[in-house]
C-alpha positions as CSV (number, residue, x, y, z in Angstrom):
1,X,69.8,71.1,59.4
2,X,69.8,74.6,60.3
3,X,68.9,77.4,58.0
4,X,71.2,80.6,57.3
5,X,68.6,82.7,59.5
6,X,68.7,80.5,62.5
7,X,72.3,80.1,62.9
8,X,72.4,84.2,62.1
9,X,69.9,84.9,65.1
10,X,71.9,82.6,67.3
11,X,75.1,84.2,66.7
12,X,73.1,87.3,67.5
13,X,71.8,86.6,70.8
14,X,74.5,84.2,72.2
15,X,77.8,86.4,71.2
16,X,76.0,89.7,70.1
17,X,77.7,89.5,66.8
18,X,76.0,89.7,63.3
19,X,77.8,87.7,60.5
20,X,77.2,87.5,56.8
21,X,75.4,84.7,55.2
22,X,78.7,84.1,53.2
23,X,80.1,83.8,56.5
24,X,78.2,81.0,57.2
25,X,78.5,79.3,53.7
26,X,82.1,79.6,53.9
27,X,82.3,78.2,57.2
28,X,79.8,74.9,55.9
29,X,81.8,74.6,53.0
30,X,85.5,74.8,55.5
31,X,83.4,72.0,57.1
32,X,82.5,69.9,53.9
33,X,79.3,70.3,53.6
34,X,78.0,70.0,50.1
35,X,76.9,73.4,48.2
36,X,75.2,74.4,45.4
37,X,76.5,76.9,43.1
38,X,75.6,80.0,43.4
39,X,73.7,82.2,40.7
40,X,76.0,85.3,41.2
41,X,79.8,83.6,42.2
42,X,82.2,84.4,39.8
43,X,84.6,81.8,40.6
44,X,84.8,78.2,42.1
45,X,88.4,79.4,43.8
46,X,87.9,82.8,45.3
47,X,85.7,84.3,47.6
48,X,84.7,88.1,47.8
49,X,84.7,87.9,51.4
50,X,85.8,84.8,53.7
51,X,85.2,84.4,57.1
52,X,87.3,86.0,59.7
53,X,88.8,83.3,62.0
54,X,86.6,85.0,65.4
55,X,83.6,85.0,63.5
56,X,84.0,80.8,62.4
57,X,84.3,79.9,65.9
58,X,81.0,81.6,66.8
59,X,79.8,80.3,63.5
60,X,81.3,76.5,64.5
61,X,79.9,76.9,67.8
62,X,75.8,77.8,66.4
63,X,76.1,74.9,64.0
64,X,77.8,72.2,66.9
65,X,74.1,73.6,68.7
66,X,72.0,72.7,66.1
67,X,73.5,69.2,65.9
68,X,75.0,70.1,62.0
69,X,78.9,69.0,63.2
């Protein structure tokens, strides 16, 4: 499985976009992978930021690379 940083750098240099990290756990969790909690979310049901529909198909695309879906 890919890490946050690799699928970050391979947005970068394939689409010359930067994304968040919550990008990308909002797009594994869309995707059903299984998360931990994190320290610092204030709830299970909302999200400060969500991905951006553009920026999960980059995101889709990076983890379909590194074999993840």
């Amino acid at each position: 499985m890919a890490t946050y940083k690799q699928i970050h750098d391979y947005v970068k240099t394939t689409f010359g976009v930067v994304v968040k990290t919550c990008h990308i756990a909002h797009v594994k969790h869309l995707n059903g992978f299984d998360m931990k909690p994190a320290p610092n979310r204030r709830s299970e049901e909302s999200r400060v930021y969500e991905c951006p529909d553009d920026k999960r198909v980059m995101i889709e695309s990076a983890m379909k690379h590194f074999g993840m879906i």
